[in-house]
N, C-alpha and C positions, 0 to 999 in steps of 0.2 A: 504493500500500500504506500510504504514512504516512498519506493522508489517510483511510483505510479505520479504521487507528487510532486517529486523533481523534475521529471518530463514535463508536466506539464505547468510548471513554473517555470521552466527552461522556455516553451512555446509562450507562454504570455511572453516572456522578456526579450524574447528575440522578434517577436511580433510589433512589440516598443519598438525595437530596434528601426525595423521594417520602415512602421508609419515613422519615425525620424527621418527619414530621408526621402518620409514622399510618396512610399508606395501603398497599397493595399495590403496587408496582414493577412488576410481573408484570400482576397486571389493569389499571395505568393502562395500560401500554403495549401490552394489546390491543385496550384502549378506541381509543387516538390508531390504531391499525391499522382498527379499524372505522371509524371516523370518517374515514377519509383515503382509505385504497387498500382495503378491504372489500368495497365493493359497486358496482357501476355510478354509483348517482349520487356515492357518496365520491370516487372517482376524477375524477367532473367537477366538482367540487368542488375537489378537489387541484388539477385542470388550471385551474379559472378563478383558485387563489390562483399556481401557479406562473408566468400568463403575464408579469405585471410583473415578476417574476423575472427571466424570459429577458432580457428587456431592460437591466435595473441589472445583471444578473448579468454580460452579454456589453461593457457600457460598460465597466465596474471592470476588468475579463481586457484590456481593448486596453488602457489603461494600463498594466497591469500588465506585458505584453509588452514596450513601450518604456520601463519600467525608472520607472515611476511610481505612485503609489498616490492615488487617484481616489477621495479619504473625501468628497470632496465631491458626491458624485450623489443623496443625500439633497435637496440645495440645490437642482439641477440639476432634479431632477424637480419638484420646486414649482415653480420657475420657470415649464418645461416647460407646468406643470400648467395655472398661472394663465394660460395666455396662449391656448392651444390652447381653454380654457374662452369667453376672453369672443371671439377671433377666432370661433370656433365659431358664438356664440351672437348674433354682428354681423352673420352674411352668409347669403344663401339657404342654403334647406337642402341644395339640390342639391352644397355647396361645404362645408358645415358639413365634416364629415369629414375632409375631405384635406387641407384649407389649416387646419382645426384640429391635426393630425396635426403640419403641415410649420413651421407661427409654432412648435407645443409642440418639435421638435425643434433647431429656430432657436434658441429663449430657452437650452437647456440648452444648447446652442455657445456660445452670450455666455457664460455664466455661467461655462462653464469656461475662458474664455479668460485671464480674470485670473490666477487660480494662475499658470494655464500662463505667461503673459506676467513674472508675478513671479520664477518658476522660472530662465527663461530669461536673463532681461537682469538680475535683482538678487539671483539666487541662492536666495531664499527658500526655505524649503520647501515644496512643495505639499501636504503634509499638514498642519501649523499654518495654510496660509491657506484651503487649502479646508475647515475646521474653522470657520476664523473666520466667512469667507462662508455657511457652512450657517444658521450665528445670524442673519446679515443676510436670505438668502432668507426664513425662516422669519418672522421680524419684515416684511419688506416684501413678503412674502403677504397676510401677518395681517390690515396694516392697509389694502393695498388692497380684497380683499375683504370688509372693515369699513366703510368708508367710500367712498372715490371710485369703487369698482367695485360698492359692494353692491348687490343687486335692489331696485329702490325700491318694489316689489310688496310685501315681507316684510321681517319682524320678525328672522329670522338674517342674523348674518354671513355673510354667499355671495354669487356672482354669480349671474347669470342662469339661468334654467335652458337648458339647451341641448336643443332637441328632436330634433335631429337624432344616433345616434348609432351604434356601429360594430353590424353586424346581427349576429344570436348565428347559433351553430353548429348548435344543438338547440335546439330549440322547448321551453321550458320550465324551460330549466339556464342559469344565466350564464353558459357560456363563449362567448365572442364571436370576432371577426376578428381584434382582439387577439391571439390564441394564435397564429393563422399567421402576422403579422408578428414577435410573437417569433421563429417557426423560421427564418423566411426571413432574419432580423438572424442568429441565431446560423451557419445555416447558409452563409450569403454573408462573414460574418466567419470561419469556418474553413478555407474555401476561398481567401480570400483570403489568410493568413496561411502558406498554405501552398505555393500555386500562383504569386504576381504579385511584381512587383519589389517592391511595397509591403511586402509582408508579409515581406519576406526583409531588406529595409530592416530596417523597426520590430524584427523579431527579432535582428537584431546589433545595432542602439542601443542595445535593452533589457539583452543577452547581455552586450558589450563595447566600447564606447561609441568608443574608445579607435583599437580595431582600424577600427568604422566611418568612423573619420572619416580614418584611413590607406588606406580605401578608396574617399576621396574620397565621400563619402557627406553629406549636408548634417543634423549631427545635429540641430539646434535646427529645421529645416523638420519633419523627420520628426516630432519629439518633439510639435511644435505640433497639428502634423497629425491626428495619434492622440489625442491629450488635446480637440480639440475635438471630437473622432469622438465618443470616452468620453462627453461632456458631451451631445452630440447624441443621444443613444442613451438617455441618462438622461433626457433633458428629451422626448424619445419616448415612455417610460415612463409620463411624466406625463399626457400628453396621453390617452394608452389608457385608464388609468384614470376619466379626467375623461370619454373619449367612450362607455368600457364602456359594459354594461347597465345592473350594482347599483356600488355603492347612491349614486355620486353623480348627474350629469347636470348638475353645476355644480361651481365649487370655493367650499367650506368654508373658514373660517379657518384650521379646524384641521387640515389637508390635510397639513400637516407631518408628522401624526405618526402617519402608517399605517407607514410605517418600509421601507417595500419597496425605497427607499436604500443603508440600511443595511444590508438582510438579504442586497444584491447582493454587499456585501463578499462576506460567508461564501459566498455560490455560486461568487462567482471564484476566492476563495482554497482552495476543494474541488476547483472542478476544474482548479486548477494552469495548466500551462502549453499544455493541450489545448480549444483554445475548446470544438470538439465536446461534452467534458465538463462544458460548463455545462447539457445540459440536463439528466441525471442529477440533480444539483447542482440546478438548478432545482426539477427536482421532489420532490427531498427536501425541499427549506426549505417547501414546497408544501404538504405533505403534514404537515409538524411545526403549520405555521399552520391547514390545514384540521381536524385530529383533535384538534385544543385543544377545539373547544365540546363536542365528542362525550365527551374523556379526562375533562372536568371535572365533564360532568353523569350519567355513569355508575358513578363511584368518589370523585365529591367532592372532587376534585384538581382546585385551581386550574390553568387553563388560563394563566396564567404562566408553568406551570412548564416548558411546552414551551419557552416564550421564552429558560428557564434553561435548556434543552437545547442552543438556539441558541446562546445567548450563550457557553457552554462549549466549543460546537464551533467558534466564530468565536475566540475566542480561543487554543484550540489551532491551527489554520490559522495562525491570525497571528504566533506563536510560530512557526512553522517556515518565514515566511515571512521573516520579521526575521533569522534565525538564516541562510538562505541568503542574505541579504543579505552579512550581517555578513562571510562567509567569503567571498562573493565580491569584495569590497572591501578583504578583507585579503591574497587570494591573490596571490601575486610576481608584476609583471608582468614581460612576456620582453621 
């Protein structure tokens, strides 16, 4: 319910936004409805921007279970990205895909292991270092697909093209295999968290850290465990993207700053502490990023302004995610 209210304090306030500048509130927002969930191809549309979702979205939620906040899968997924691109693009095509898929979910386990490893043995926060590390991925993306990895074919920054890449769903719409490895992540993460000792683990480290470890429970394996999941899962994301259909088949310099990272926060932090509810959540962020070009070129509203929907809605989540924090780290222990 609270998070029902965010959304739609987010819509009023980005609605303000709207009439600030002159438009209609009312017709952007049937514009981004036509443009998203309207018609047969909006919706495959929605589906092909919500699949990298599923993925950042269900990374960030297994952190978050084990009592961790996972800012860094922005970083995770370049990693991911870069790696799944040139393994890809080094071995038959017969192999291109899978071993592209498995180095891209590999590199986002490294990536995340540092936090994790700072977390654990020196306290650190893993929100300040997976922050810091985001700037370092991004920079040591940059400049390997600048230099020592760029195509020696071409003038851009980028690697190789990769011809080998995941087969789409529909003949003629981007959405790819990508989407059922989203369900199948969210779906085998829900299950799990529910059904297996793992998950029953990870949800009392996250719950009460305290109690876990009076139940003999090993919290720093557990906590490890989950955070390099998170990282794996982000740096899978990557890989999707780079082996998709559109619009890469290579990684880009500027690979950093599609933002599907970042936008996994707000899907985790929408659907709370129910993974299942990441796909909801998915396809809302989905659908805000698909009906941007649509909301912008129908009524003249910048297609930012959607992102100003996001960013309102990601910051109300997060405000009630801090705030449940807060209180459960001030509550009396027994």
């Amino acid at each position: 319910m609270r998070a029902i209210f965010a959304f739609l304090a987010a819509l009023l306030l980005g609605g303000m936004a709207i009439a600030l500048i002159g438009q209609s509130p009312f017709e952007a927002y049937r514009a981004l409805w036509e443009g998203s969930l309207g018609s047969p191809d909006a919706l495959l549309k929605t589906l092909g921007q919500a699949t990298p979702l599923l993925l950042t979205g269900i990374a960030v939620m297994i952190g978050l279970s084990v009592g961790l906040f996972n800012i860094g899968a922005e970083g995770q997924m370049a990693i991911g990205g870069l790696l799944g691109a040139v393994v890809a693009a080094s071995v038959p095509s017969v192999l291109a895909v899978p071993l592209g898929l498995l180095c891209g979910a590999l590199g986002g386990a490294c990536w995340a292991w540092l936090p994790a490893w700072l977390k654990l043995k020196r306290g650190a926060h893993e929100v300040i270092t997976a922050i810091l590390l985001n700037y370092v991925a991004r920079n040591l993306t940059r400049w390997l697909a600048t230099v020592p990895l760029k195509d020696p074919s071409g003038q851009a920054p980028q690697t190789t093209e990769v011809h080998a890449t995941l087969p789409r769903l529909l003949e003629g719409h981007d959405v790819h295999a990508g989407l059922l490895l989203g369900l199948i992540a969210v779906g085998s993460i829900a299950w799990a968290l529910t059904r297996t000792v793992w998950g029953y683990e990870t949800r009392l480290v996250g719950q009460t850290p305290e109690a876990a470890r009076a139940a003999g429970v090993r919290v720093d394996v557990v906590t490890l465990r989950a955070f390099l999941l998170s990282g794996a899962l982000a740096g899978l994301a990557g890989a999707v993207v780079v082996l998709g259909v559109v619009p890469f088949h290579r990684f880009p310099a500027d690979f950093y700053g599609i933002g599907y990272g970042f936008d996994g926060l707000g899907v985790a932090l929408l659907a709370g502490s129910q993974a299942w509810a990441v796909l909801p959540a998915a396809l809302l962020f989905g659908a805000l990023g698909a009906g941007a070009d649509q909301m912008s070129f129908a009524t003249e509203t910048p297609k930012q302004l959607a992102q100003v929907v996001q960013a309102l809605l990601i910051l109300g989540l997060s405000a009630r995610f801090a705030l449940q924090t807060h209180k459960k780290r001030k509550a009396p222990r027994v």
